[in-house]
C-alpha positions in Angstrom: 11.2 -27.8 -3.6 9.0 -26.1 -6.4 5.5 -25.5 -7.2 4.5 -29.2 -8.8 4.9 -28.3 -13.2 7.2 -25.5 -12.6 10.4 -27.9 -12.4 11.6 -26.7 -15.7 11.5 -23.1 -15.1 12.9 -23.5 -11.9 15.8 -25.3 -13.3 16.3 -22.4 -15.3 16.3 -20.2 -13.1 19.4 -21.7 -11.0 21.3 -22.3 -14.2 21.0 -18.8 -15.3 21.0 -16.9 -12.1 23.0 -19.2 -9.7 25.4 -20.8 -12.5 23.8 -24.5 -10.7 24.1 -27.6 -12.4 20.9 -29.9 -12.7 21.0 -32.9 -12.0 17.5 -34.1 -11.5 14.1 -32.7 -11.7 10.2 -33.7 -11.1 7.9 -34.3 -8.5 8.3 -31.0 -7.4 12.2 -31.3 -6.7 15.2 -29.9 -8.4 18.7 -31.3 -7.0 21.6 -29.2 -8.5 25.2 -28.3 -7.7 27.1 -24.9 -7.1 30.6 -24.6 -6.9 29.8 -22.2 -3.9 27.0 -22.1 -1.8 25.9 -18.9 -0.6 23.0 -16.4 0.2 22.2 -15.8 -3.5 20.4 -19.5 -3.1 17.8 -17.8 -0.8 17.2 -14.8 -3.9 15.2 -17.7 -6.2 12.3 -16.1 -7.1 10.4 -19.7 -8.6 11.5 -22.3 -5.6 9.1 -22.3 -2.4 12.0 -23.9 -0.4 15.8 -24.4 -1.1 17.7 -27.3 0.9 21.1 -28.7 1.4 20.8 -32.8 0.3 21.5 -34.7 2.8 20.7 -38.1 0.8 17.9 -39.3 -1.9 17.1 -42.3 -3.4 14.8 -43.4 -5.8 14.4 -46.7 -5.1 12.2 -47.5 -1.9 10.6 -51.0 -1.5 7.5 -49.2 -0.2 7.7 -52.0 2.4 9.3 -51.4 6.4 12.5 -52.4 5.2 12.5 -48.9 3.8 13.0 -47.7 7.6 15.8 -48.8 8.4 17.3 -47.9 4.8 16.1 -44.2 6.0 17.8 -44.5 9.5 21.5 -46.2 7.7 21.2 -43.5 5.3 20.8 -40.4 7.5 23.4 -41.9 9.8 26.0 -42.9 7.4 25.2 -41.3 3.8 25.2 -37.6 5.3 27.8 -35.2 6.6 26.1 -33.5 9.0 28.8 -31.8 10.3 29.6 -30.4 7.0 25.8 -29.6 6.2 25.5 -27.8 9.5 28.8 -25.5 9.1 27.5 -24.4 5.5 23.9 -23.9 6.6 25.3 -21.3 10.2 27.3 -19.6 6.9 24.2 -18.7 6.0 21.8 -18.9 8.7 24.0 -17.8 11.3 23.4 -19.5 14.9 20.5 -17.5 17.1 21.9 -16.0 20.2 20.8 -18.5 23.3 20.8 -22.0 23.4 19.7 -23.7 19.3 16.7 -25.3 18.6 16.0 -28.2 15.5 12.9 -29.4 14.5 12.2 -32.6 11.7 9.6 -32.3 9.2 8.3 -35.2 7.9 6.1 -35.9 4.1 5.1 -38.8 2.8 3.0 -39.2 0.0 2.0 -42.3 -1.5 0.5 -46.0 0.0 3.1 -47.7 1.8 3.5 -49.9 4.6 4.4 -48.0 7.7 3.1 -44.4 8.4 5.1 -40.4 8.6 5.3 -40.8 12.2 7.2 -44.6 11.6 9.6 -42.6 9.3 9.9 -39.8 11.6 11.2 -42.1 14.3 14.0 -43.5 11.2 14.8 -40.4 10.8 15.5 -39.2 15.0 17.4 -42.5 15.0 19.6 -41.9 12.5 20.6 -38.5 13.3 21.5 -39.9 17.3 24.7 -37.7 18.0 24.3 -35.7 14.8 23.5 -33.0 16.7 25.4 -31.1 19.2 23.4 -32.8 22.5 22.8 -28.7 23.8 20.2 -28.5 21.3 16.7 -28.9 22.3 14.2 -29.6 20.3 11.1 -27.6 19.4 7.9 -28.1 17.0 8.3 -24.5 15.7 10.3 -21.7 14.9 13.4 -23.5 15.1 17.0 -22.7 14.2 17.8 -25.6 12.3 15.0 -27.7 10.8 15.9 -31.3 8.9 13.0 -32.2 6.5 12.5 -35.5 5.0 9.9 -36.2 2.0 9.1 -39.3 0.9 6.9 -39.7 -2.2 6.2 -42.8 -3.7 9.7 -45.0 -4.5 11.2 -41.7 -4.0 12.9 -40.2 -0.8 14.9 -37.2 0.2 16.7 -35.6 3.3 18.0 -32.4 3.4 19.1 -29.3 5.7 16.3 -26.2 5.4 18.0 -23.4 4.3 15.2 -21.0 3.6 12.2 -20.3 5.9 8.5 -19.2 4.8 9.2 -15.7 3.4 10.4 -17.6 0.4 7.5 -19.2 -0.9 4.8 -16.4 1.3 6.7 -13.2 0.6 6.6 -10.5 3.5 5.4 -7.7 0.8 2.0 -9.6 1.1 0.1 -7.7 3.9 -3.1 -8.0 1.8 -4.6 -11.2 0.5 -7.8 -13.1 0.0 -8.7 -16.8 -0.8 -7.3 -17.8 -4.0 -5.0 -15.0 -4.4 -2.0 -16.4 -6.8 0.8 -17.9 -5.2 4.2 -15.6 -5.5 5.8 -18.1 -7.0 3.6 -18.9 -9.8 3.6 -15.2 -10.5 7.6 -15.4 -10.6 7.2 -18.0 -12.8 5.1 -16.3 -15.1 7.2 -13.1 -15.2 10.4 -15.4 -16.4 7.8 -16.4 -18.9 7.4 -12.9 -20.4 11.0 -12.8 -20.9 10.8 -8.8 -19.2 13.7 -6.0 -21.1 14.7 -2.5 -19.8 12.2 -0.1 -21.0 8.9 -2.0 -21.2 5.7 -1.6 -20.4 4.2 -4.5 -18.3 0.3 -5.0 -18.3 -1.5 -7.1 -15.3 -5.5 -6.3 -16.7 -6.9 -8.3 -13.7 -4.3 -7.4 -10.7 -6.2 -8.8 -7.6 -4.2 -8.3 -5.1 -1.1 -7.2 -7.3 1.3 -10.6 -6.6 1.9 -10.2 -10.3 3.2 -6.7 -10.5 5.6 -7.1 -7.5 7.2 -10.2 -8.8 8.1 -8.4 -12.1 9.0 -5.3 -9.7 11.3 -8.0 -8.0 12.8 -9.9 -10.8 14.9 -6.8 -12.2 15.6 -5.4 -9.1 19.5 -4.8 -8.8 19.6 -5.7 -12.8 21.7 -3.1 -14.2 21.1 -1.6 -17.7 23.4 -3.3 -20.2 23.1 -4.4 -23.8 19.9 -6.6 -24.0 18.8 -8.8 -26.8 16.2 -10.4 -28.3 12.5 -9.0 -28.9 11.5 -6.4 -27.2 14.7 -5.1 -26.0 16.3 -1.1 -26.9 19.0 1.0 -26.8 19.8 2.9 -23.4 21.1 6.1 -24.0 21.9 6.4 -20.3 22.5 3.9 -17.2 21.7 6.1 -14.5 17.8 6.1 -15.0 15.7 5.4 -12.0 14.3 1.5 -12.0 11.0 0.4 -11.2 9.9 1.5 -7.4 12.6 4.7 -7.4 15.7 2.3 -7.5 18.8 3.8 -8.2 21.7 3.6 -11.0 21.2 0.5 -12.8 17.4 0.0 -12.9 15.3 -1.1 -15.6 12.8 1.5 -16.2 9.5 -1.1 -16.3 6.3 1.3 -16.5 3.7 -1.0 -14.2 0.3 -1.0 -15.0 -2.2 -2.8 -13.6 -6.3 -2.8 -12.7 -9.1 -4.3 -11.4 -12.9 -4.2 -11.9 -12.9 -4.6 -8.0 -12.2 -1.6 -6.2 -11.3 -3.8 -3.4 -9.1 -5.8 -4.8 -7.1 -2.4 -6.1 -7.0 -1.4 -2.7 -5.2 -4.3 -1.9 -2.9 -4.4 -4.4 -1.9 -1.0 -3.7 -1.1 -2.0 -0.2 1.0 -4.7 -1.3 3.0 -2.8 -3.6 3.9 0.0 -2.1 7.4 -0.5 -0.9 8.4 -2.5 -4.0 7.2 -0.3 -6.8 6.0 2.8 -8.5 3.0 1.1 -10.3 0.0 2.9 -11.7 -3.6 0.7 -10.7 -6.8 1.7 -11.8 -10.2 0.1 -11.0 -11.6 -1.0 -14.7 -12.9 -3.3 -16.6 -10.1 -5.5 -18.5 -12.7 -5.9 -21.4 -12.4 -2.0 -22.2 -9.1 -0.4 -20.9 -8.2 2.7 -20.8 -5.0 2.1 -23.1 -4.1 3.4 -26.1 -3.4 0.8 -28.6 -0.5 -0.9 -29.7 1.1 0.6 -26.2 2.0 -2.4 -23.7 5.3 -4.5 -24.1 3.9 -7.3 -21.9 0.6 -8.8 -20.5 1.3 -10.9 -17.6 -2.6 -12.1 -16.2 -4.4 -14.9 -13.9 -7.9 -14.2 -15.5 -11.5 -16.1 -13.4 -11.7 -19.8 -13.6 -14.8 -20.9 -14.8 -15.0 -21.7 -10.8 -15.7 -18.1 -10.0 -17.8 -17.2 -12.2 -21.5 -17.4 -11.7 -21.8 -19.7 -14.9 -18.9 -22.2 -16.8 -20.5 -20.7 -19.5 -19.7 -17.6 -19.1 -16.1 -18.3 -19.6 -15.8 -18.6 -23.4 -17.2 -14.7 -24.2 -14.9 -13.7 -21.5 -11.7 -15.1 -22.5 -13.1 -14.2 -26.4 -13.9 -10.1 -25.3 -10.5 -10.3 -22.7 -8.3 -11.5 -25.9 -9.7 -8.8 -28.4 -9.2 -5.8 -26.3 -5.3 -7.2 -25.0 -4.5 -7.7 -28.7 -5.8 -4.2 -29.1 -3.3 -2.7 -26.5 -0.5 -4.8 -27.0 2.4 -4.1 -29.2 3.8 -5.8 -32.6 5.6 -9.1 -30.9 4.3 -8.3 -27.7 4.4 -11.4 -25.3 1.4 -12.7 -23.1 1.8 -15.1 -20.4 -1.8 -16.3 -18.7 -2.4 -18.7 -16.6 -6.3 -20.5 -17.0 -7.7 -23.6 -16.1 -10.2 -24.1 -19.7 -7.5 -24.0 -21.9 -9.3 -24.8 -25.2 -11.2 -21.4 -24.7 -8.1 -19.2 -24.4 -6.6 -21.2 -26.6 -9.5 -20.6 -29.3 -9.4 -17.1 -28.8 -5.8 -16.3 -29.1 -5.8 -18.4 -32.5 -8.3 -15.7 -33.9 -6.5 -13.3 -32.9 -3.4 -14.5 -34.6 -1.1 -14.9 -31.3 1.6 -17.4 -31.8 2.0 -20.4 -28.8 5.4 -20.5 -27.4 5.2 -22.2 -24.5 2.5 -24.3 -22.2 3.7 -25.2 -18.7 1.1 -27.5 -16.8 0.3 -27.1 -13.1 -2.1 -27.7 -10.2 -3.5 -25.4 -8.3 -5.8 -26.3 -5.1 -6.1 -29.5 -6.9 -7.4 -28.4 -10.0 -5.4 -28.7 -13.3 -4.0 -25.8 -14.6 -2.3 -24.4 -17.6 0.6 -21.4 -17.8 0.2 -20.7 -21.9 3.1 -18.3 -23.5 1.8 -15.7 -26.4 3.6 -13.6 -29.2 1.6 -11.5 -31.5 3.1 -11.9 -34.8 
């Protein structure tokens, strides 16, 4: 289960980091195969949940026939047993006596309600389940989630828990903060190499910073191509946050005109990263020119400012002074909700569009927009 618009560059990230192969994506699901299945699935940076498929199907009638397709299909279609041993592989069994939970989602107008296909579901898993388990509305050792939106359906085995989509370096936060995997998102995005300097202007509460602190974690220092990228004359430099042989070398910088919001920030990052945080004003940064690899940046939606209007001059003023500090073929990867404005503003400045990935965020249309300065 992803972030709904960041199907794509979650698909991406299994093929490349996992070796998975897609076979279907949208509606905030991705369903792909690994030839083994093991606790690298729970290291995706861009999923907010990762499952074992039980059974989906595109094709509900939307009418109550639908339940007892939903009760046939978890008690025939699925092998539980199979599904279980691979998920106490992974999760392995809590000492005492086990506990399962279902989770049930439906979205869409249909004729019957959650709680109709919750009882499908308890029916069609009778004697699934070693009869020892008890069941428990929270916290539970095995949970079996089915999500039913629109003519679409699927059932699966909950491998991950909440730390993947709210990560446990977040002991700081305020409404609105950026979700982690958004931020992860973003960082695949800006396409990071050994040796750069990444630039969040407008940190809040730093989600940014530790995701790219996080994506080259472990990465060892190799021959890397493509723009941006240098020769290493030595693979035993210390990586981002102190990490040993093997790290990357990312110089993290990031501010923000709130010194509260640095404070924060500096909380959450302080057992991922070594990252330098200043309170400024992103409009007039203390930067020399021409000396940042990569801006990675959730800038205000016209929402919280004290006037839409104000938006356009920012974004305008914002673009200037990161075209200022950024370097030949530098990348940029913002995410805004008026994306004429940014859009306007990195044409002046002569930025090249690569990419534009569109999302929702607390119901509001969104836009991820990918910048090179040519």
């Amino acid at each position: 289960m992803v972030h709904p618009g960041l199907e794509a560059i979650a698909a991406e990230e299994i093929a490349e980091t996992l070796g998975g192969e897609v076979k279907k994506s949208g509606l905030g699901i991705v369903v792909f195969r690994l030839a083994d299945i093991d606790r690298d699935v729970l290291n995706l940076r861009t999923t907010e949940d990762v499952f074992l498929l039980a059974w989906g199907t595109d094709e509900l009638s939307y009418r109550a026939v639908d339940l007892e397709r939903m009760r046939r299909w978890t008690d025939k279609d699925a092998d539980w047993a199979r599904l279980l041993q691979i998920h106490h592989g992974i999760r392995p069994k809590p000492k005492g006596r086990p506990t399962y939970r279902l989770v049930v989602q439906k979205s869409g107008t249909h004729a019957y309600r959650r709680v109709d296909a919750r009882k499908a579901l308890a029916r069609g898993l009778t004697g699934k389940l070693p009869a020892s388990w008890n069941h428990a509305e929270e916290n539970a050792a095995v949970e079996i989630w089915l999500t039913i939106q629109g003519a679409t359906a699927i059932c699966g085995l909950r491998l991950s828990d909440r730390s993947m989509r709210h990560r446990t370096y977040k002991v700081e936060h305020f409404p609105a903060s950026l979700r982690p995997t958004l931020a992860a998102a973003m960082v695949r995005l800006a396409d990071l190499k050994p040796m750069q300097t990444i630039l969040d202007p407008l940190c809040g509460a730093g989600t940014i910073l530790a995701e790219a602190a996080l994506a080259t974690r472990g990465r060892h220092l190799h021959s890397v191509g493509g723009e941006g990228s240098h020769s290493l004359p030595s693979p035993w430099g210390r990586g981002v946050g102190g990490e040993g042989p093997g790290g990357w070398n990312l110089t993290l910088l990031g501010g923000d005109i709130e010194p509260r919001h640095v404070h924060f920030a500096e909380a959450n990052l302080r057992k991922l990263a070594s990252v330098q945080l200043s309170t400024w004003d992103a409009r007039d940064l203390p930067l020399e020119g021409a000396s940042v690899d990569r801006i990675i940046c959730n800038p205000p939606f016209g929402k919280q400012l004290s006037s839409p209007g104000e938006i356009g001059p920012l974004y305008r003023a914002l673009v200037r002074e990161w075209d200022r500090a950024l370097k030949k073929r530098g990348r940029v990867v913002v995410l805004v909700a008026e994306a004429s404005e940014i859009k306007g503003a990195a044409q002046s400045a002569g930025w090249r569009q690569l990419r534009q990935v569109g999302v929702r965020i607390l119901g509001q249309r969104a836009v991820i927009l990918v910048y090179r300065k040519d």
